[in-house]
C-alpha positions in Angstrom: 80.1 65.2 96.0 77.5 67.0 93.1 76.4 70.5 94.3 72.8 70.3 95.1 71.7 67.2 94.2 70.9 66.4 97.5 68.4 69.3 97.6 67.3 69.0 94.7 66.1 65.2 94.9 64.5 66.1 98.6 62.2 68.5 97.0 60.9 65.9 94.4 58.1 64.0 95.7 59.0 61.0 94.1 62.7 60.1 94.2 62.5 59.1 98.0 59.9 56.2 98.3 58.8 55.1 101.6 60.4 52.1 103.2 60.1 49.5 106.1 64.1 48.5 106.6 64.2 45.5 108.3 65.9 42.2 107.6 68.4 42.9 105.7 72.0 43.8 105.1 73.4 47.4 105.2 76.5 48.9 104.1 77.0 52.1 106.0 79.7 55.3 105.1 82.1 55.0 108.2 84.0 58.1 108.3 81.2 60.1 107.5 79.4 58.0 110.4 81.9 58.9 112.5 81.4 63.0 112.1 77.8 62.4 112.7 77.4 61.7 116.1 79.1 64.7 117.3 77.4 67.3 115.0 74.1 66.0 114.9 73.4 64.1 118.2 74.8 66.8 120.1 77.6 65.3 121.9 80.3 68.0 123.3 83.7 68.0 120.7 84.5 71.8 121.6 86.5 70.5 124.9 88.4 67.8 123.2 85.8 65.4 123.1 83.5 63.8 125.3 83.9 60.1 124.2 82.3 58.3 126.7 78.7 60.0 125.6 80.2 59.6 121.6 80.5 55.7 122.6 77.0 55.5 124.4 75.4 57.1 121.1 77.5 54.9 119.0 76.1 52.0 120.8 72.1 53.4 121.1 72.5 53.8 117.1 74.0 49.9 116.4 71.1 48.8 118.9 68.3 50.1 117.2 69.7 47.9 114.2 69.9 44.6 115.7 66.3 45.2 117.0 65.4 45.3 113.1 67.3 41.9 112.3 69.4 44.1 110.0 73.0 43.3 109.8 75.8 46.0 109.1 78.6 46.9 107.4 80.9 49.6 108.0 83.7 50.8 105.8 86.1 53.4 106.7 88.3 55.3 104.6 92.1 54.0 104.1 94.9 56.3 102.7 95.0 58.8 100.7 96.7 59.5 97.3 99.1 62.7 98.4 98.8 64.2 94.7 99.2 68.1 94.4 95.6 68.4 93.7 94.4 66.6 97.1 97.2 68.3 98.7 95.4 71.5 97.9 91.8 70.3 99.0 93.3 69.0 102.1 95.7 71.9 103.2 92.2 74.3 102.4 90.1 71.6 104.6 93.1 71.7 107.3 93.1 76.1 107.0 88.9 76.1 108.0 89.6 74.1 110.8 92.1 76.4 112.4 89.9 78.9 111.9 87.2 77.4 113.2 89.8 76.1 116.8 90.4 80.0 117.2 86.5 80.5 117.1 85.6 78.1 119.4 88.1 78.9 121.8 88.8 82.7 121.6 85.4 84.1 120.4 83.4 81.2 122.0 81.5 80.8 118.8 80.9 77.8 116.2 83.2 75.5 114.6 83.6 71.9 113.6 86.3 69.8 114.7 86.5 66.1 115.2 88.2 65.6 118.4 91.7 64.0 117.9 90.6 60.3 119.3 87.6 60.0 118.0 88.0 57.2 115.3 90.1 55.3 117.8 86.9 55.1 119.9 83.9 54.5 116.9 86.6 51.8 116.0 86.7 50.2 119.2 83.1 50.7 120.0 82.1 48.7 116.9 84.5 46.3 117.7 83.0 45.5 121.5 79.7 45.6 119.2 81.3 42.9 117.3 79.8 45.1 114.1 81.4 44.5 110.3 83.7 46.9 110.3 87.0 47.4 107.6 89.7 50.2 106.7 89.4 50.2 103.1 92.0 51.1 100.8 91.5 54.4 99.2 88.6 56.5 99.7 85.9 53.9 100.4 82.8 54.9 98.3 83.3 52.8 95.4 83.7 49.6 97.7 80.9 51.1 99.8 78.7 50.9 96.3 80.5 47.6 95.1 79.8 45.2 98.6 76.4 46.7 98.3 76.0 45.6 95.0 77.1 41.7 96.1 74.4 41.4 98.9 71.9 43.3 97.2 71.3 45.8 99.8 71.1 49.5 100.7 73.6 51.7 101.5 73.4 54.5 104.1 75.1 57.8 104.2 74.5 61.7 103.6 77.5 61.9 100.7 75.7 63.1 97.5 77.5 60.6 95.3 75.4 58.4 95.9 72.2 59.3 93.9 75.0 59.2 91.1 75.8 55.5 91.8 73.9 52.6 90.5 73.2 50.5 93.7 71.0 47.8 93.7 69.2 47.9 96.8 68.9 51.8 96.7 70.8 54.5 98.9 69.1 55.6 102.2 69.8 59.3 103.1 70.4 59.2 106.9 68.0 62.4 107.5 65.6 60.0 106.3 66.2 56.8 108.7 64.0 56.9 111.9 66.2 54.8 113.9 65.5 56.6 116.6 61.9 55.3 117.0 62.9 51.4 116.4 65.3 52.3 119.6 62.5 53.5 121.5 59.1 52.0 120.6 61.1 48.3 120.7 59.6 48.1 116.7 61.0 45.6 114.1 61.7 47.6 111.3 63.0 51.2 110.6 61.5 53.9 108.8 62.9 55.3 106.2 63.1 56.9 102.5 64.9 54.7 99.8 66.2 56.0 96.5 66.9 54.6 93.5 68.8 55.4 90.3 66.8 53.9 87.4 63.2 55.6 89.8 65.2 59.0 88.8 65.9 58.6 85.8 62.5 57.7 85.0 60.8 60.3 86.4 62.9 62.8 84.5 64.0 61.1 81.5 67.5 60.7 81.5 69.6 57.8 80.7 71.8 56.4 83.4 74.9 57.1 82.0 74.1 61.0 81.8 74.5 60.6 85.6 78.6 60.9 86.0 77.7 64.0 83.4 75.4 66.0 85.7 77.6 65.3 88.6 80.5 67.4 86.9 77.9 69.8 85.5 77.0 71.0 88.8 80.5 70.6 90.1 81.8 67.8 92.1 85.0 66.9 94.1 86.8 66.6 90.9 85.9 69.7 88.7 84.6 72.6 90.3 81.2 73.6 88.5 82.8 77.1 87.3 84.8 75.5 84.7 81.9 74.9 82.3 80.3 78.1 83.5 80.4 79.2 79.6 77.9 76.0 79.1 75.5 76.5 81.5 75.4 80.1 81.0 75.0 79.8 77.1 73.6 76.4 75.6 71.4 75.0 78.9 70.2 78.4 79.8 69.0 79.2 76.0 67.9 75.4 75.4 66.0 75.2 78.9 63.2 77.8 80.0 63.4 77.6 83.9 62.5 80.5 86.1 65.2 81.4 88.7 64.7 80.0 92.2 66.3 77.6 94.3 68.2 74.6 92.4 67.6 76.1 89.1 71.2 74.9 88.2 70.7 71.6 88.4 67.1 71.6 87.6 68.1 73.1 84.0 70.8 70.8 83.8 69.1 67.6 84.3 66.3 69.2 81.7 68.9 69.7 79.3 70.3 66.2 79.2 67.1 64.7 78.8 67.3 66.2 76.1 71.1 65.2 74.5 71.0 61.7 72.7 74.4 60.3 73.9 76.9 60.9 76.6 79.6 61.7 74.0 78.1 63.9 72.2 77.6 65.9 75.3 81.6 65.6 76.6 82.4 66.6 72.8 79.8 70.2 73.7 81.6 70.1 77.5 85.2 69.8 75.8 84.4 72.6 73.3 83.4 74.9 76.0 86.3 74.6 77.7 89.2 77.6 78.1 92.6 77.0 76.5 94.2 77.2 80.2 92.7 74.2 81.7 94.4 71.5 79.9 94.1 68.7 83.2 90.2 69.1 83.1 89.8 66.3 80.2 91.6 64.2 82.5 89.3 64.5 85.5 86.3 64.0 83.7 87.7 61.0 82.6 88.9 60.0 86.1 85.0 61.3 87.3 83.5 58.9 85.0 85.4 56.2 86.2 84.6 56.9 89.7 81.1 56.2 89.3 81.2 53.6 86.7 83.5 51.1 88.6 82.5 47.4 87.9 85.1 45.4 89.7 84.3 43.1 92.1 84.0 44.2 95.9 87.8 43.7 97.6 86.5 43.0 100.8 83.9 40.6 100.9 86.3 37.6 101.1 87.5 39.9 104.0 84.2 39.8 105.7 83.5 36.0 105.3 87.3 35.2 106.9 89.2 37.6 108.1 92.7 35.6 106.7 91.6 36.5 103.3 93.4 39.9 104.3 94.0 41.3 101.0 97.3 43.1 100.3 96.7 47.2 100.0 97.2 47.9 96.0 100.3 45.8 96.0 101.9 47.5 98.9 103.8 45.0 100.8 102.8 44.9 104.9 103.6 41.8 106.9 100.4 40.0 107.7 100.3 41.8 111.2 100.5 45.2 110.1 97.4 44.5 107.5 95.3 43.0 110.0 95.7 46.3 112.3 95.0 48.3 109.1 92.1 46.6 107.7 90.4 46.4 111.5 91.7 50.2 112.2 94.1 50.0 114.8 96.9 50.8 112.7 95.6 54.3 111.1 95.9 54.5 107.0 98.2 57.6 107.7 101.2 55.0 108.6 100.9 53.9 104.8 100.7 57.5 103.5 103.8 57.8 105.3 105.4 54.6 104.3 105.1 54.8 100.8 104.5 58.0 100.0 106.4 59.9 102.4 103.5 62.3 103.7 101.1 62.9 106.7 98.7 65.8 107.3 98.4 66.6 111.4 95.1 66.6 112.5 93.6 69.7 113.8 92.5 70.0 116.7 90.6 72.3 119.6 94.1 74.1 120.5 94.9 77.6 121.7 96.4 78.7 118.2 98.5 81.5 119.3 100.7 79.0 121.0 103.2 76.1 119.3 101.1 73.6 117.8 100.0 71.3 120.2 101.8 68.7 117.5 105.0 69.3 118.7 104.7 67.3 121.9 104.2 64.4 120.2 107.6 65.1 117.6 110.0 62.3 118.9 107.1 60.1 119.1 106.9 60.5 115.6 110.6 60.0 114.7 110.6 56.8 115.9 107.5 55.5 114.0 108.6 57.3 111.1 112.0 55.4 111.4 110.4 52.2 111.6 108.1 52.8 108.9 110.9 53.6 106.7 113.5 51.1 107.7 115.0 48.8 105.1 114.3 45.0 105.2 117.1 44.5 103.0 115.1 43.3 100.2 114.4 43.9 96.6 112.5 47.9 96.9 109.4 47.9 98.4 106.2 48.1 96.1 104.8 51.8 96.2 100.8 52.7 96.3 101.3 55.0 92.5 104.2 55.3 90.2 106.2 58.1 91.7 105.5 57.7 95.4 109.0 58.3 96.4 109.3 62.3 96.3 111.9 62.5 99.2 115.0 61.0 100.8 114.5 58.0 102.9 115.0 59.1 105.8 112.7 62.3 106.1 108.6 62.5 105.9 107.4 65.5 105.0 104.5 66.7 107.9 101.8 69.4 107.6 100.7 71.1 110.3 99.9 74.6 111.8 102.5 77.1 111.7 103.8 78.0 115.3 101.6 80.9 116.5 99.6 81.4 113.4 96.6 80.1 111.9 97.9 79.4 108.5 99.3 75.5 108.1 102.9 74.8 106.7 105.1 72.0 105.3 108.0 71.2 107.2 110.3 68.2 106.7 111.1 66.1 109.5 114.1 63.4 110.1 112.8 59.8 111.1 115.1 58.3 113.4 117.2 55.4 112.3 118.6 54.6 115.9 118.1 55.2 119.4 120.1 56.4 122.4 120.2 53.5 124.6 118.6 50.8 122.4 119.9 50.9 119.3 119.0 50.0 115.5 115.3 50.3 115.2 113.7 47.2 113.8 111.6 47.2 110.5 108.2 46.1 110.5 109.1 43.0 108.8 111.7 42.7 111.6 109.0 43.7 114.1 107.3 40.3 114.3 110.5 38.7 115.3 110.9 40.9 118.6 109.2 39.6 121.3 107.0 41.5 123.4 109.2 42.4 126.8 111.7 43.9 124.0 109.0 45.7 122.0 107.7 47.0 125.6 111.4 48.4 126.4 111.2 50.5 122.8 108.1 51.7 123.9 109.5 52.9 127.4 112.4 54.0 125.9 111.1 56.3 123.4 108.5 57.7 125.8 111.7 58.1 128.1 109.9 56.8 131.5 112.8 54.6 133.9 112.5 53.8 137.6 108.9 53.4 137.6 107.1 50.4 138.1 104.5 50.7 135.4 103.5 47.1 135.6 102.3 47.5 139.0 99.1 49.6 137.3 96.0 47.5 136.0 97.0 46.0 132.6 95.1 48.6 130.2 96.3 51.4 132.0 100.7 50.8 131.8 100.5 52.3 128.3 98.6 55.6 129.1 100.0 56.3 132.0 103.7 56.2 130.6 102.2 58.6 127.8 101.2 60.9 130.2 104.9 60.9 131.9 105.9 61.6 129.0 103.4 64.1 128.0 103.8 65.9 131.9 107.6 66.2 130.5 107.9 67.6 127.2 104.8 69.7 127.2 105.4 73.5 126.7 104.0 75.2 128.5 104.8 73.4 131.3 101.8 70.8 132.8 100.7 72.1 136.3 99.9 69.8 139.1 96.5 71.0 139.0 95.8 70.1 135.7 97.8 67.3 135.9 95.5 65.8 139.0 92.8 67.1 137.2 93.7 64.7 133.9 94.4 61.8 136.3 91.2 61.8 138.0 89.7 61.9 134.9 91.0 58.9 134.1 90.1 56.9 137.3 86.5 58.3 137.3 86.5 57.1 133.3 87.6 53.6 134.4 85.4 53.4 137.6 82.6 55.4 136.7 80.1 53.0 138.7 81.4 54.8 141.9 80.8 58.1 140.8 76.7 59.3 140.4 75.9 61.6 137.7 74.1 63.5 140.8 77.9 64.1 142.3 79.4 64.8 138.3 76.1 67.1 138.1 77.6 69.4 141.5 80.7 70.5 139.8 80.8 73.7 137.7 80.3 73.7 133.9 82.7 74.6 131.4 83.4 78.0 131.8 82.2 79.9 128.4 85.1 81.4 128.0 87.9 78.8 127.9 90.9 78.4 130.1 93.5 78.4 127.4 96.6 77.3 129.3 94.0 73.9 129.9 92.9 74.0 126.8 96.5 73.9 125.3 97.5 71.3 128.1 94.9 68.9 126.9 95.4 68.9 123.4 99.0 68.3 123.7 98.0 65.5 126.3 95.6 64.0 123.3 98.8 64.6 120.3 100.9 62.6 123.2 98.2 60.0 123.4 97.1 59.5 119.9 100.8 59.2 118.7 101.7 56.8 121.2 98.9 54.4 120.6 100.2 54.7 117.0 103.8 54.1 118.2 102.5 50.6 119.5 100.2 49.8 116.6 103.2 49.9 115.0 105.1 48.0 117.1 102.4 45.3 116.9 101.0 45.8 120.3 103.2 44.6 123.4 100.7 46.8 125.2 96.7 46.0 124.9 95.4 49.1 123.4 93.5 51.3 126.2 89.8 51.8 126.3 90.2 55.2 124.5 86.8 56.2 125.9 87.6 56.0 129.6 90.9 58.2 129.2 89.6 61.5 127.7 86.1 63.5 128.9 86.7 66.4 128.0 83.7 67.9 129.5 84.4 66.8 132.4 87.7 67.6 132.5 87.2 71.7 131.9 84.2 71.4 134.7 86.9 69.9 137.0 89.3 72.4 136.8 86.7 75.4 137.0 85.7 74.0 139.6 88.6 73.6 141.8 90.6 76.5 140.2 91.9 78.8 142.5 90.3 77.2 145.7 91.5 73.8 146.5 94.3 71.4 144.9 92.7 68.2 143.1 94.3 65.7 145.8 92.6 62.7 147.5 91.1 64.4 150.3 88.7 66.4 147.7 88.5 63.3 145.1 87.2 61.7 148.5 84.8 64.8 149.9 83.6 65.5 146.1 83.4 62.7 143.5 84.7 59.3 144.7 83.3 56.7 146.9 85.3 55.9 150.0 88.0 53.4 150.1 86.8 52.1 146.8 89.3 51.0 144.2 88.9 54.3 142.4 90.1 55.9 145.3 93.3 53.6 145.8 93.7 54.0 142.5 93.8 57.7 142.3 96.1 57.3 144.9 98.2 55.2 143.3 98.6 57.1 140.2 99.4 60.4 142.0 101.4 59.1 144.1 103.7 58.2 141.2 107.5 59.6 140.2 105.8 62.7 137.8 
């Protein structure tokens, strides 16, 4: 991601040219998608997450696209390469958003955190949209840039890579798309700002392939713009007379290769500036180069025209099940970082950080994927993403996560499970397919350790949560409370029967105290670690339970106004759902009854 560019290009007046979008297709940046409708549309992620308000943006957005005729795409990122140097980025990534969980929950300040379900619901939500949508491999800009390229259409994002790129159909900034007004004035095009590469390079004289140049010039993702600090600061400064001021760094830059006849010449100047302690940086500008300059042909495009042209994951051998749940994003990229390379970063989260991680709820959970992840088919070895990919014993992952009590993260190594008390060897996923669904149902209820309860009495979608949350009401430390325990149920039932609860009776209870209840806020995000890792548990497992409407499970909004509300007055039983928020003898209400009346 070049340093300023972005700024730098919005304060030209002619790199962004006016444009009517309409007709088309689009290939949109999913993950960074996925961030923006919390921290621009202002939908609440400092409780946890309000999804069902994340879903109803999701859905307002996609709308306003269909009313255009303009057709999407939307690639996520896949896995990640778990190399020492994207260790480092990610543990520093990881650090900030501890940091910023103690700010928003301590000091009630500012912080960014993408609540811990979130892609599981922008997944689903696109799905119910029926919208394009695949889990890419690696990182998914160069695909993003390639499909583009095929169809001959725009891509949309905010990442500063691309006004490096050379796309075809030009790269629309989101700042600059006014979908907001087809939405609302019922139009049949979108306005917006399109940018092109050869338009900038016109206008300031510079061959395209100085472009991967300026990028690590001004410091990008793979060489941080210090390290030719000694250039700028002698041969561009000299060579180029530009006062100080805002973006004068990349404004003398791009001035100064204008000026340079030939891209080697310039890494020959760039290699000679370089100190004798950075031996890996001629490396990475080769491996920047490449980045931009990919010419292969888009992987997923046979995807898109039939999903059974599934395409295997850089060699890496998953049963066809396993690759369909990838590439549609039910089965989270983080089960191959973990399969062949042995590694997994937990997810911050909103926690109360001078407590346990909220992580270590969820631990046997993760054995038992882990163990099936790893298990032997009994074949020749299994292919590996890179050369290498192997660092530790078979049978242990290592994890990173936030050390207990602290704010600084840690690596710990963790044991997958081979077998299981009362069940036995754990399958493979090869082996998975074979097991038929009752049996991979009994794993499930086995590992989240809920007997004598008649789960399949509850509404189809609902048997897999609500085991997670027996689970979750037992292993959680600090113990769960009744109250908040009600509190999450009812939750649930007013998520899945919201059309007999009024936003006027929603409206009555308290808000969200501004100081945070920690011993709720802890509760909830070990109830979200529980939930997230046992929907993964049955991705993994292929299934035997529909996954849950994510979206009507988790409000955390209205969970926190909830308990204010009742704290310290009243318990959260039926006699108050009834009086305060549910419709009588309406099938929330017997179903409110029916899940509190359960064996917790």
């Amino acid at each position: 991601m070049p340093r300023g560019l972005t700024t730098f290009i919005a304060s030209s007046s002619t790199c962004l040219q006016s444009y009517e979008l309409r007709d088309t297709r689009v290939v949109l940046d999913g993950k960074w998608l996925a961030h923006w409708f919390f921290y621009n549309l202002g939908v609440d992620f400092k409780h946890g997450g309000d999804y069902k308000k994340y879903a109803d943006e999701i859905t307002r957005f996609f709308k306003s696209f269909q009313l255009c005729n303009v057709t999407p795409y939307v690639l996520l990122d896949g896995t990640d390469y778990l190399d020492d140097k994207k260790m480092t980025t990610l543990m520093d990534r990881a650090q900030k958003k501890v940091q910023d969980s103690y700010n928003i929950t301590v000091l009630g300040g500012e912080g960014r955190l993408r609540p811990m379900l979130a892609m599981h619901v922008f997944t689903q939500v696109l799905h119910q949209l029926k919208i394009n949508i695949a889990v890419c491999d690696f990182e998914a800009d160069n695909e993003i840039v390639d499909l583009a390229n095929a169809f001959s259409c725009p891509v949309i994002g905010e990442d500063s890579d691309f006004y490096v790129f050379d796309i075809k159909g030009g790269f629309i900034p989101m700042k600059n798309l006014k979908w907001e007004e087809a939405s609302a004035e019922n139009r049949k095009s979108m306005r917006c700002e399109l940018y092109k590469l050869q338009e900038f390079c016109n206008e300031f004289k510079l061959k395209k392939d100085m472009m991967p140049i300026l990028s690590i010039l001004v410091g990008n993702d793979f060489i941080p713009r210090e390290v030719f600090d000694s250039l700028y600061h002698g041969k561009i400064k000299r060579q180029v007379n530009i006062p100080q001021g805002e973006g004068v760094r990349v404004k003398r830059t791009v001035a100064w290769l204008a000026k340079q006849r030939s891209v080697p010449q310039v890494e020959t100047l760039m290699k000679r500036s370089l100190n004798y302690d950075e031996p890996d940086i001629e490396p990475r500008m080769k491996e920047s180069g490449e980045f931009y300059c990919s010419t292969k042909p888009p992987k997923l495009e046979k995807y898109f025209e039939n999903e059974a042209n599934l395409i295997d994951i850089q060699g890496c051998p998953l049963p066809g099940w396993a690759l369909k749940l990838y590439r549609q994003g039910y089965l989270q990229p983080s089960a191959v970082n973990i399969k062949y390379q042995r590694k997994t970063f937990i997810s911050a989260c909103v926690e109360d950080v001078s407590q346990p991680s909220c992580s270590n709820v969820s631990l046997p959970i993760r054995q038992v994927t882990y163990g099936i992840l790893l298990q032997s088919d009994g074949g020749a070895e299994e292919g590996a993403i890179e050369e290498g990919a192997f660092p530790h014993p078979h049978n242990s992952i290592i994890e990173i996560d936030r050390r207990d009590g602290r704010q600084d993260m840690s690596r710990r190594k963790i044991t997958a499970m081979d077998e299981l008390e009362n069940y036995g060897q754990l399958p493979s996923l090869l082996q998975v397919e074979s097991l038929d669904e009752a049996e991979r149902k009994r794993l499930i209820m086995e590992v989240l350790d809920v007997k004598n309860v008649d789960i399949e009495s509850l509404p189809e979608n609902l048997q897999l949560p609500v085991a997670i949350a027996m689970y979750w009401k037992k292993k959680s430390t600090p113990e769960v409370s009744q109250h908040i325990l009600n509190v999450v149920l009812l939750g649930m039932v007013v998520g899945r029967c919201g059309d007999e609860t009024t936003e006027e009776e929603v409206e009555k209870l308290d808000p969200p105290p501004s100081r945070m209840n920690l011993e709720l806020v802890q509760a909830l995000a070990q109830w979200q670690s529980s939930l997230y890792y046992g929907l993964q548990l049955n991705a993994v497992l292929n299934q035997p339970y529909p996954m849950p409407d994510v979206l009507q499970l988790y409000n955390g909004t209205l969970l926190h106004s909830l308990h204010a509300t009742t704290e310290g007055t009243s318990d959260v039983d039926i006699e108050w759902a009834r009086e305060n928020l549910l419709n009588s003898n309406g099938p929330a209400q017997q179903l409110f009854v029916q899940l509190t009346t359960l064996p917790w």
